[in-house]
N, CA, C and O of each residue as an XYZ file, in Angstrom:
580
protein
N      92.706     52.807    100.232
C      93.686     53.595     99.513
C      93.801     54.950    100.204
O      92.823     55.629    100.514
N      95.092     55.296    100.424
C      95.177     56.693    101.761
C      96.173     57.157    100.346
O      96.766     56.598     99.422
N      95.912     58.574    100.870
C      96.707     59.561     99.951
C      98.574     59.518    100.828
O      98.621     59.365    102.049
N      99.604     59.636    100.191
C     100.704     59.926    101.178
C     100.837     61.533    101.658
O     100.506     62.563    101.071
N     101.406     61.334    102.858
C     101.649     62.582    103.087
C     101.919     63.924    103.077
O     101.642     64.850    103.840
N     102.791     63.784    101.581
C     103.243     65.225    100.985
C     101.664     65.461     99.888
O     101.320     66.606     99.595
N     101.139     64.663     99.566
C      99.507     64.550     99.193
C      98.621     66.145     99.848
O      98.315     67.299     99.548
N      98.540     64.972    101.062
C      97.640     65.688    101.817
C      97.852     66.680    102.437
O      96.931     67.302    102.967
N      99.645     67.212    102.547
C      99.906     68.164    103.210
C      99.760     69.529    101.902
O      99.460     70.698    102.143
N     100.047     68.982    100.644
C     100.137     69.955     99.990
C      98.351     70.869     99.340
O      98.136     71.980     98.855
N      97.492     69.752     99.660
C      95.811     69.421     99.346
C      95.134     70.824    100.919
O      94.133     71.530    100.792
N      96.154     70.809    102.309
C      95.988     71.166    103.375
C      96.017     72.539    102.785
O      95.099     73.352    102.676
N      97.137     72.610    102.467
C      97.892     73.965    102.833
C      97.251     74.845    101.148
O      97.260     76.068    101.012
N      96.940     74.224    100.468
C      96.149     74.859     99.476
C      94.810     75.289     99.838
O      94.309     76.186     99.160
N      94.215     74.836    100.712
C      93.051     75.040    101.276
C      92.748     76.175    101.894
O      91.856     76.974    101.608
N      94.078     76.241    103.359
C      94.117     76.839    103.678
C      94.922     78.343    103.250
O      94.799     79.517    103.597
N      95.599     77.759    102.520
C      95.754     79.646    101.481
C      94.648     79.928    100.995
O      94.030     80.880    101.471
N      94.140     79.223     99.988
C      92.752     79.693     99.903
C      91.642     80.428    100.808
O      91.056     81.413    100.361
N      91.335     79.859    102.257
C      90.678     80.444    103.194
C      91.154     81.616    103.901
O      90.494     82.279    104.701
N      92.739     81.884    103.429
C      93.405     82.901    104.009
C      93.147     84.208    103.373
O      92.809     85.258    103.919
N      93.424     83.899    101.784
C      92.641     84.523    100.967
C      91.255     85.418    100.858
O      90.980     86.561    100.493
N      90.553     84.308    101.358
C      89.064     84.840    101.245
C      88.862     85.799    102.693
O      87.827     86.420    102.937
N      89.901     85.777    103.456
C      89.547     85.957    104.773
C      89.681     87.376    104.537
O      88.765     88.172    104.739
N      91.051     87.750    104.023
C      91.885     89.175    103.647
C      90.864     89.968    102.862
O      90.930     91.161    103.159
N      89.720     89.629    101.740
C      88.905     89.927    100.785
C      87.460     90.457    102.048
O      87.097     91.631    102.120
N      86.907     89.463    102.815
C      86.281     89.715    103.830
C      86.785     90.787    104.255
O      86.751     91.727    103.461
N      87.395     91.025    105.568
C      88.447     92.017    106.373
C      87.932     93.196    104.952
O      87.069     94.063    105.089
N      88.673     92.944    103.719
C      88.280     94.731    103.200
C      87.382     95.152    103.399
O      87.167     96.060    104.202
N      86.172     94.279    102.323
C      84.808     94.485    102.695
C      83.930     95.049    103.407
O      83.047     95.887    103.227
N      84.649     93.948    104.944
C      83.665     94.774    106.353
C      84.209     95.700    106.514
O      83.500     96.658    106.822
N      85.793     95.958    106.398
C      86.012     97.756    106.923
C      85.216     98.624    106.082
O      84.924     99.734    106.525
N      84.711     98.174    104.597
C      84.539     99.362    103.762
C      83.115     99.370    103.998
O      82.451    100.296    103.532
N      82.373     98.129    104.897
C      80.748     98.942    105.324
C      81.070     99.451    106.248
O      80.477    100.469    106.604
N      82.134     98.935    106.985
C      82.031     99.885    108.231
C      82.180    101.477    108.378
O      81.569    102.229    109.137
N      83.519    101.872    107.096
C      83.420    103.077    107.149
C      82.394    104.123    106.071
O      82.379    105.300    105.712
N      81.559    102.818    105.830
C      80.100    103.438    104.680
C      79.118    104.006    105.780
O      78.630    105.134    105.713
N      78.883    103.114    106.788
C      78.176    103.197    108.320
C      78.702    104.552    108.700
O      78.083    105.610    108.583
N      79.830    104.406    109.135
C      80.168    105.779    109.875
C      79.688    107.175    108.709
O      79.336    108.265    109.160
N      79.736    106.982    107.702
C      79.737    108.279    106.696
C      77.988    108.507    106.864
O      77.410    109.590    106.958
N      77.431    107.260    106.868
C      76.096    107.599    106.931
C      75.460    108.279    108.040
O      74.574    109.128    107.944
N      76.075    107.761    109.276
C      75.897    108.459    110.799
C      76.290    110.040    110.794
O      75.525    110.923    111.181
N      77.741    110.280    110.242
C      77.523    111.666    110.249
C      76.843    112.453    109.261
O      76.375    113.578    109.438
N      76.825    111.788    108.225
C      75.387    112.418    107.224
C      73.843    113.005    107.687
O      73.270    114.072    107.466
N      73.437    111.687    108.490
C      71.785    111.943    108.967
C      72.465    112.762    110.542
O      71.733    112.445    111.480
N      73.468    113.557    110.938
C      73.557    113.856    111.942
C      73.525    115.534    111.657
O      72.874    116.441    112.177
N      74.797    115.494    110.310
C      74.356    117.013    110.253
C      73.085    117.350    109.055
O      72.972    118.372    108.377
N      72.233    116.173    109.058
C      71.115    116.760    107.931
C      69.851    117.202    109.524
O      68.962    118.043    109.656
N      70.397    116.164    110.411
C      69.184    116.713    111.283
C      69.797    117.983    112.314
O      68.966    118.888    112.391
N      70.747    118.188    112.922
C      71.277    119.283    113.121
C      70.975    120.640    111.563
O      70.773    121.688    112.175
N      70.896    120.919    110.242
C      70.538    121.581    109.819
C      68.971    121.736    110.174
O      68.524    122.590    110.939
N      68.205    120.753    109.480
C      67.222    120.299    109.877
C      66.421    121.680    111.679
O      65.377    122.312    111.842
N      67.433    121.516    112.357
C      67.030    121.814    113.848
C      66.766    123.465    113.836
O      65.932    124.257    114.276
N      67.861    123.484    113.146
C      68.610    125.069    112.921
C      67.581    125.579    111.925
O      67.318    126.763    112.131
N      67.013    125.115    111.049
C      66.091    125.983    109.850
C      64.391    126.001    110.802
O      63.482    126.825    110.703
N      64.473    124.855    111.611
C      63.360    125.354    112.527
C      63.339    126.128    113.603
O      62.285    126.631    113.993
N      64.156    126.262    114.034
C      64.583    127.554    114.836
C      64.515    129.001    114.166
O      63.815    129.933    114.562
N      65.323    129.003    113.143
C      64.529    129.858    112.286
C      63.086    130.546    111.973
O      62.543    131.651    111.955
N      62.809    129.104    111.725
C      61.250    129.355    111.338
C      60.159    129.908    112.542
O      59.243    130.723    112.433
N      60.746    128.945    114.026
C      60.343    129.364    115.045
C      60.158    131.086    115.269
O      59.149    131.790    115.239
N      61.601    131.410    115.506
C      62.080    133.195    115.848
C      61.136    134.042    115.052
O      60.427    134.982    115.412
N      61.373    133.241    113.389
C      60.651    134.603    112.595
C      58.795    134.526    112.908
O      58.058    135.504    113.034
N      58.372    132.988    112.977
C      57.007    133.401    113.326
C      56.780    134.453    114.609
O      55.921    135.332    114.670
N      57.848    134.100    115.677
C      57.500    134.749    116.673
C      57.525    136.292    115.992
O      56.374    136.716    116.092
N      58.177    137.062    115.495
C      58.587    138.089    115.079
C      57.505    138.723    114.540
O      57.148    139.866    114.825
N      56.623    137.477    113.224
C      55.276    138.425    112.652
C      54.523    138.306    113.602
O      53.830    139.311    113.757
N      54.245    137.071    114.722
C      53.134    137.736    115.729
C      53.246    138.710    116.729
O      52.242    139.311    117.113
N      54.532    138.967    117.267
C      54.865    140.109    118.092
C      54.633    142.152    117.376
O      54.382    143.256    117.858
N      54.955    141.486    115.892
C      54.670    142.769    115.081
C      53.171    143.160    114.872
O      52.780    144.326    114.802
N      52.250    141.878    114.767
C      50.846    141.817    114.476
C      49.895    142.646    116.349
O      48.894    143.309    116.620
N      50.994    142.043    117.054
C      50.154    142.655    118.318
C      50.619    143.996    119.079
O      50.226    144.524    120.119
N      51.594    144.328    118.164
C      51.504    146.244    118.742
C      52.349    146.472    119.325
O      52.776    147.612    119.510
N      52.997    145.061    119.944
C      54.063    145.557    121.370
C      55.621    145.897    121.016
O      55.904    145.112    120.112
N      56.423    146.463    121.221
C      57.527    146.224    120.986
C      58.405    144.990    120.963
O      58.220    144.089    121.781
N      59.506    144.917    119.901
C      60.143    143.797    119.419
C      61.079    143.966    120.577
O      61.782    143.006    120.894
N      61.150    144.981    121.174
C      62.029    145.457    122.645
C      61.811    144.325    124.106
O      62.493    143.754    124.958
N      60.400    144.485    123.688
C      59.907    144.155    125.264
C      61.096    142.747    125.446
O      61.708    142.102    124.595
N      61.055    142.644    127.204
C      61.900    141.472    127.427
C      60.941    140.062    127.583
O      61.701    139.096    127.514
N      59.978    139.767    127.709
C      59.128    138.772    127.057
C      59.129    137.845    125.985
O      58.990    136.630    125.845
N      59.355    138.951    125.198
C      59.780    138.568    123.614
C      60.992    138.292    123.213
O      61.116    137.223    122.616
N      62.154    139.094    123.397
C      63.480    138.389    123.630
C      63.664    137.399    124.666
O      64.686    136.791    124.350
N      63.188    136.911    125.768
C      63.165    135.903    126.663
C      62.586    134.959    125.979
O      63.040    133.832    126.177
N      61.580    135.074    125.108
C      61.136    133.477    124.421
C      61.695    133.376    122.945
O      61.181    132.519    122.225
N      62.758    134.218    122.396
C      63.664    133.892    121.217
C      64.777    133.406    121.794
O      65.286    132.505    121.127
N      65.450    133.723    122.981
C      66.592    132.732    123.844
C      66.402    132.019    124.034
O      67.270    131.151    124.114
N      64.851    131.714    124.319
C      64.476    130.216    125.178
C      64.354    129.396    124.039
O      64.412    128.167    124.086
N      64.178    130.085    122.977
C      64.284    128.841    121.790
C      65.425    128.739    121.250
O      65.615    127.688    120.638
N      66.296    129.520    121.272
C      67.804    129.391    121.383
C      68.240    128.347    121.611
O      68.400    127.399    120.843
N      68.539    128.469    123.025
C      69.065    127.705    124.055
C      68.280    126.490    123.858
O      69.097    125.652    124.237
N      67.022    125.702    123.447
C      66.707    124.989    123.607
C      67.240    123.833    122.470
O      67.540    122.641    122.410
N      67.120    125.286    121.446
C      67.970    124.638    119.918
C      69.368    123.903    119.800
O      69.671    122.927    119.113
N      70.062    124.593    120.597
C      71.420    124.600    120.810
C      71.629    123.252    121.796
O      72.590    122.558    121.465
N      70.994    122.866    122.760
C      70.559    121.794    123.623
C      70.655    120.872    122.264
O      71.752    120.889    121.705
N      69.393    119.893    121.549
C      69.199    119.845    120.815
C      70.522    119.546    119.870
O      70.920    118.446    120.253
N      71.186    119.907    119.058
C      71.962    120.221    118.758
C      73.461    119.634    119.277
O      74.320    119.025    118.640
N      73.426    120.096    120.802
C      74.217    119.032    121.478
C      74.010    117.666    121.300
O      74.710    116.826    120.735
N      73.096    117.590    121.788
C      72.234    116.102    121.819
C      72.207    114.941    120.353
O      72.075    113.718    120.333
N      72.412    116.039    119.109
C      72.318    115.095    118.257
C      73.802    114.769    118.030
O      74.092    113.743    117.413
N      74.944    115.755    118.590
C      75.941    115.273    118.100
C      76.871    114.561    118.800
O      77.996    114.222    118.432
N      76.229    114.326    120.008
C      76.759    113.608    121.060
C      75.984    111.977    120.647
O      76.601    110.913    120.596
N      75.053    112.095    120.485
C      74.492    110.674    119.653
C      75.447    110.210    118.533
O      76.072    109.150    118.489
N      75.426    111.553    117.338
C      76.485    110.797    116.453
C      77.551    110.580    116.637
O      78.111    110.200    115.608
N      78.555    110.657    118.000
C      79.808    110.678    117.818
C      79.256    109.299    118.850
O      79.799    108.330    118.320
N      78.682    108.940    119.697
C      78.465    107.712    120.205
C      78.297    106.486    119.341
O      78.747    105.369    119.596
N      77.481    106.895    118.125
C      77.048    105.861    117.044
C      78.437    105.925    116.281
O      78.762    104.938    115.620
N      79.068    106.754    116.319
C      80.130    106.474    115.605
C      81.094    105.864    115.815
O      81.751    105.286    114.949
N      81.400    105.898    117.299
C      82.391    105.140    118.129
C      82.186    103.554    118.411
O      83.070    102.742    118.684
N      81.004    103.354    118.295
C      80.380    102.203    118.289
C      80.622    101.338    117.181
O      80.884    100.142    117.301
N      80.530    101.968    116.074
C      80.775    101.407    114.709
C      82.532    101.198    114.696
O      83.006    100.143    114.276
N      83.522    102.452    115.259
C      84.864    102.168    115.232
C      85.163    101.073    115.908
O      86.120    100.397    115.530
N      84.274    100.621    117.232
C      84.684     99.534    118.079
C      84.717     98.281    117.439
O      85.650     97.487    117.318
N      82.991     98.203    116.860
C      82.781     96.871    115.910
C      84.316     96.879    114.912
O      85.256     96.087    114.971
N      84.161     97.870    114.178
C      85.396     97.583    112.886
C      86.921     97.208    113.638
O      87.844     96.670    113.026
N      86.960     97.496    114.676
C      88.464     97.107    115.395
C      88.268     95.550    115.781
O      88.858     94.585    115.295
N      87.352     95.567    116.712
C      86.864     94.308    116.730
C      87.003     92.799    115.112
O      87.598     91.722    115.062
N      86.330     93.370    114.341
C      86.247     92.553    113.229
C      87.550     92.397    112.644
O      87.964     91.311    112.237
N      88.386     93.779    112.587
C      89.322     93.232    111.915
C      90.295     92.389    112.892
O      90.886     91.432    112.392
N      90.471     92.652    114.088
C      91.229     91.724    114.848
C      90.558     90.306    114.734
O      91.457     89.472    114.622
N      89.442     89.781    114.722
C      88.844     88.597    114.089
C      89.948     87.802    112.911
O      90.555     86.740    112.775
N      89.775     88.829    112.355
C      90.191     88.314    110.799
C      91.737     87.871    110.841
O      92.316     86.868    110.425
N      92.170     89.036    111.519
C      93.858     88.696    111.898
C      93.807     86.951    112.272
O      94.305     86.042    111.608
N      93.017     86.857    113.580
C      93.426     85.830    114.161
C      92.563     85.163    113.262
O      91.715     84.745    114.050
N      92.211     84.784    112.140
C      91.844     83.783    111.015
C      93.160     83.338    110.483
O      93.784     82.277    110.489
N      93.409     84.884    109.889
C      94.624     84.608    109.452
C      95.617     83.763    109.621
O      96.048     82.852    108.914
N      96.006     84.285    110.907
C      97.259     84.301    111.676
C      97.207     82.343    112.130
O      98.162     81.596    111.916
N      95.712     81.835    112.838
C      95.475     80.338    112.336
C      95.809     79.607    111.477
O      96.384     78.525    111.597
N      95.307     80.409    110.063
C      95.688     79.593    108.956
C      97.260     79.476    108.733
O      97.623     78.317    108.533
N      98.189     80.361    108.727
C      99.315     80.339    108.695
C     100.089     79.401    110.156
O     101.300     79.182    110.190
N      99.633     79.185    110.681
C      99.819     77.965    111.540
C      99.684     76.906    111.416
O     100.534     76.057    111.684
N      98.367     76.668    110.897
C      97.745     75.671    110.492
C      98.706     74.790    109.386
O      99.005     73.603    109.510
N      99.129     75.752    108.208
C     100.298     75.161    107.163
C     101.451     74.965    107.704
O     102.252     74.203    107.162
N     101.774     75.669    108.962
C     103.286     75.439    109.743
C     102.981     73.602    110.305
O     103.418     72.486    110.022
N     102.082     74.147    111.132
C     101.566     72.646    111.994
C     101.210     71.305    110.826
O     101.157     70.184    111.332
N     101.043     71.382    109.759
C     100.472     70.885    108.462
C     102.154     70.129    108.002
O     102.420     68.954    107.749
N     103.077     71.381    108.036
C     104.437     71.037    107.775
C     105.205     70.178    108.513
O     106.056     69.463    107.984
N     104.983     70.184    109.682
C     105.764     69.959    110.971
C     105.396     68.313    111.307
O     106.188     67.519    111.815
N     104.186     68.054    110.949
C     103.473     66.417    111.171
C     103.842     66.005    109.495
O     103.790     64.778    109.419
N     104.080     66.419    108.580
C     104.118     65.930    107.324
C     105.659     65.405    107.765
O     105.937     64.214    107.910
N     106.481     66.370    107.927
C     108.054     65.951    108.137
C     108.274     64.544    109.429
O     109.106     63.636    109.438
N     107.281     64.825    110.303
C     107.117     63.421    111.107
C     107.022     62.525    110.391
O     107.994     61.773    110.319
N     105.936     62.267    109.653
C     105.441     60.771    108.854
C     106.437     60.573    108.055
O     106.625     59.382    107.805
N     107.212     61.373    107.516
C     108.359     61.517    106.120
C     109.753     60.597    107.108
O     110.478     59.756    106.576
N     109.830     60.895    108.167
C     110.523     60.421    109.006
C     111.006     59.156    109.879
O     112.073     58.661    110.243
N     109.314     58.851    110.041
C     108.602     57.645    110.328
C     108.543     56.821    109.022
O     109.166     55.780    109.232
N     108.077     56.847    107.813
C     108.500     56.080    106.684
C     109.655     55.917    106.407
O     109.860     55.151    105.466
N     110.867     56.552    107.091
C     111.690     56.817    106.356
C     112.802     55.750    107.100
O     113.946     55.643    106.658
């Protein structure tokens, strides 16, 4: 016992709306971890860039009570040469983390371009799939006919 054609074409193409469906629901989904990902990357980027900056801080001012504790001037160039050097090292640093996060971030934009073009071409299958589904149904309709 075989099902007839307008059967199975209509059994097809329900299927595949269905999977078209679920595909479009997917596709949101992953964009919306994807752009959860990216929010998180620049989150832990400027918590550790603050993070860098309050130790630098902390750095300068210790230097400050031990330079005051040993008599010498806050003048001398010694002492301003090793508050630049922690400067500059900070600021390095600093570069470094945000050149990471905009790498991790770009990375994540690639994946999400990537995925959603995936999904397209799910799509874009399935809606073929019911064309091509149509196109052999009207054969057999033809051939019986």
């Amino acid at each position: 016992m075989s099902a007839d054609p307008v059967t199975m074409f209509v059994i097809s193409a329900a299927k595949t709306l269905y999977d078209i469906k679920e595909s479009k629901k997917q596709a949101k989904a992953e964009q919306a971890r994807y752009q959860d990902r990216i929010q998180r990357i620049a989150e832990v980027a400027r918590q550790e860039e603050e993070d860098r900056r309050d130790n630098l801080k902390m750095a300068q001012a210790h230097n400050l009570a031990i330079q005051a504790g040993s008599g010498f001037s806050i003048d001398s160039r010694s002492f301003l040469n090793i508050q630049d050097q922690q400067y500059y090292k900070a600021e390095k640093d600093i570069a470094t983390i945000r050149l990471n996060m905009t790498s991790d971030i770009n990375e994540q934009s690639l994946n999400a371009q990537i995925a959603k073009s995936q999904r397209k071409k799910e799509q874009f299958g399935g809606w073929a799939s019911i064309a091509s589904a149509g196109y052999e149904y009207k054969a057999k309709k033809d051939q019986y006919s």
